[in-house]
C-alpha positions as CSV (number, residue, x, y, z in Angstrom):
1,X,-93.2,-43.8,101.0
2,X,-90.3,-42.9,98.6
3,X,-91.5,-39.7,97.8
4,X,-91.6,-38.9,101.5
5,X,-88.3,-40.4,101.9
6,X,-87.0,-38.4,98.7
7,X,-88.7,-35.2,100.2
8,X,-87.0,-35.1,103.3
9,X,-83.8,-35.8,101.7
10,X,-84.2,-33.1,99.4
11,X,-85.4,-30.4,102.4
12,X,-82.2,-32.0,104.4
13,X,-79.8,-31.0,101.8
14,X,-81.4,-27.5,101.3
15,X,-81.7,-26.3,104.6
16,X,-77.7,-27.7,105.1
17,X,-76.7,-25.5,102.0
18,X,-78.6,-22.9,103.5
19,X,-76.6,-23.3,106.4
20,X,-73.3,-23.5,104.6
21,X,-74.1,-20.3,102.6
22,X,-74.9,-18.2,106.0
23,X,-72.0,-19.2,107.4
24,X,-69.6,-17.0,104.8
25,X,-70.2,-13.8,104.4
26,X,-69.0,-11.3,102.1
27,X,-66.2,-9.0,102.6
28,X,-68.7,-6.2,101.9
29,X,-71.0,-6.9,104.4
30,X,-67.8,-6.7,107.2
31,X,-65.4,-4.3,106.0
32,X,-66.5,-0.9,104.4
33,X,-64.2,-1.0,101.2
34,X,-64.4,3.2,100.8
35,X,-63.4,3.9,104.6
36,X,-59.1,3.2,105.0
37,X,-57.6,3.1,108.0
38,X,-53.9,3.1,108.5
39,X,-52.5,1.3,111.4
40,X,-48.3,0.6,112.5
41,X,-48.1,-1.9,114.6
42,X,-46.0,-4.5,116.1
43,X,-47.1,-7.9,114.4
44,X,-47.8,-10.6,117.5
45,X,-49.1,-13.4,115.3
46,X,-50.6,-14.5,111.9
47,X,-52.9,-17.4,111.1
48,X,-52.0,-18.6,108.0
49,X,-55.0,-20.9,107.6
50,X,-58.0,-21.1,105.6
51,X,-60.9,-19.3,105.4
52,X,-59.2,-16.2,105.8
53,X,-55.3,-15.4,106.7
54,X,-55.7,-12.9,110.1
55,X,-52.6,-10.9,111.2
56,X,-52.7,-9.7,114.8
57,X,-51.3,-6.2,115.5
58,X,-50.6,-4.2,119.0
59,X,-50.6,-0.6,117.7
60,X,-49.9,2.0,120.2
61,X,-52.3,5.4,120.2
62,X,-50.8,8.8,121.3
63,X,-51.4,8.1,124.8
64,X,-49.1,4.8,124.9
65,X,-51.9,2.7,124.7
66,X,-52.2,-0.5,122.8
67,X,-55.1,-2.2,120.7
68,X,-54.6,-5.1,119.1
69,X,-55.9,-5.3,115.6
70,X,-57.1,-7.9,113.6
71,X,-56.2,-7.8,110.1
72,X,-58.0,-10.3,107.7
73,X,-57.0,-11.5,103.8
74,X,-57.8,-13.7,101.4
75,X,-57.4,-17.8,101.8
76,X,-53.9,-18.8,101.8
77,X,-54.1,-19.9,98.4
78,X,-54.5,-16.6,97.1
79,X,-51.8,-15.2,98.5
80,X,-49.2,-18.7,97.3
81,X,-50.8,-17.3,93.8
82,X,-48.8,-14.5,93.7
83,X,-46.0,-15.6,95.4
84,X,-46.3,-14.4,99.0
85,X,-46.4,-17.2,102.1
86,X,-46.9,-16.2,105.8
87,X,-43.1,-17.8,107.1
88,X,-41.3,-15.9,104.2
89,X,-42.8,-12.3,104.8
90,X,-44.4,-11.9,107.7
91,X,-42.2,-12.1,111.2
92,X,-43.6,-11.5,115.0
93,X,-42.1,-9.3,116.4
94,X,-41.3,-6.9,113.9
95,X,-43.4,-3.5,113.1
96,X,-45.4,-3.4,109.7
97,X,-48.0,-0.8,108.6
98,X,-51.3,-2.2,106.9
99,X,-53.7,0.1,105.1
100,X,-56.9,-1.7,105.3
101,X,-60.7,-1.2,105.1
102,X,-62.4,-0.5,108.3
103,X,-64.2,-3.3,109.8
104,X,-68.2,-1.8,109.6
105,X,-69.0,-2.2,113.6
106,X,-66.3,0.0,114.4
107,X,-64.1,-2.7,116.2
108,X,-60.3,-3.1,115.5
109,X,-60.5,-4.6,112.8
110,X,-60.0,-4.7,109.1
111,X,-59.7,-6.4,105.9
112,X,-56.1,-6.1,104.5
113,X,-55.5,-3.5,101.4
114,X,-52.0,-3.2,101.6
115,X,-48.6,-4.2,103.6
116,X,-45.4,-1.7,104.1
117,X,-43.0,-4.1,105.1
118,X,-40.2,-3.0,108.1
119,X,-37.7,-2.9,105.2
120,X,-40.2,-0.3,103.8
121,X,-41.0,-3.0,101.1
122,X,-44.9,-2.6,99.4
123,X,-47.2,-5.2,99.3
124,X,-50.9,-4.4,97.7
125,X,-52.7,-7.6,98.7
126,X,-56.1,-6.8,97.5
127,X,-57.1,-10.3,96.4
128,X,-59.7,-9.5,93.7
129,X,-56.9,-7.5,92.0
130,X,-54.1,-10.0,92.6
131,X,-53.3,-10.1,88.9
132,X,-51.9,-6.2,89.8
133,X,-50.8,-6.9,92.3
134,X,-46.8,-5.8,93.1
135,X,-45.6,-8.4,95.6
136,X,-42.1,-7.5,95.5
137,X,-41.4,-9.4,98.3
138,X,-40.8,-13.0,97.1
């Protein structure tokens, strides 16, 4: 009886860190890292929460119309470790350009490479190279 008991536990807590491992993915798998796109837009909202920051973007195309764009980063603890918070940088309302890798389905979206600031302030945000990073904007 305790070795079925033990067994099912066991099989419980492997199919729940199954789970759990399915439900993150990989920035690779999402974003191609060698295709850049560069977008300007007006910033209408960030989400400074965890597992990912997201910065929402209305950028107009030639014709006048707008897409928004969904920019995605690093945890917000990545970006407190280099000295960069969501109320002190990034403002609604204001225009920013984000270079980005294109999200892999083709959908406006992207995973955040690097911020030009309206003050025309850089901001490489590549978290796996955060220890190069240049904030400037602390």
């Amino acid at each position: 009886m305790r070795t079925a008991v033990a067994g099912a536990v066991v099989l419980g807590a492997m199919l729940w860190a199954a789970a759990d491992a399915r439900a993150h993915h990989a920035v690779q798998a999402a974003f191609d890292q060698d295709d850049h796109v560069t977008i300007t837009g007006v910033l209408t909202k960030v989400l400074w929460i965890n597992p990912h920051v997201r910065w929402f973007l209305d950028v107009k195309d030639e014709t006048g119309k707008v897409t928004t764009w969904t920019i995605s980063g690093a945890g917000p603890g990545g970006f407190r470790d280099i000295g960069i918070s969501g109320r002190d940088v990034f403002k609604a309302g204001e225009t920013y350009t984000a270079i980005a890798a294109r999200a892999r389905d083709g959908s406006p979206n992207g995973y955040i490479l690097t911020f030009i600031l309206p003050d025309g302030r850089k901001i490489d945000l590549w978290h796996q190279y955060k220890s190069e990073a240049s904030t400037g904007a602390k």
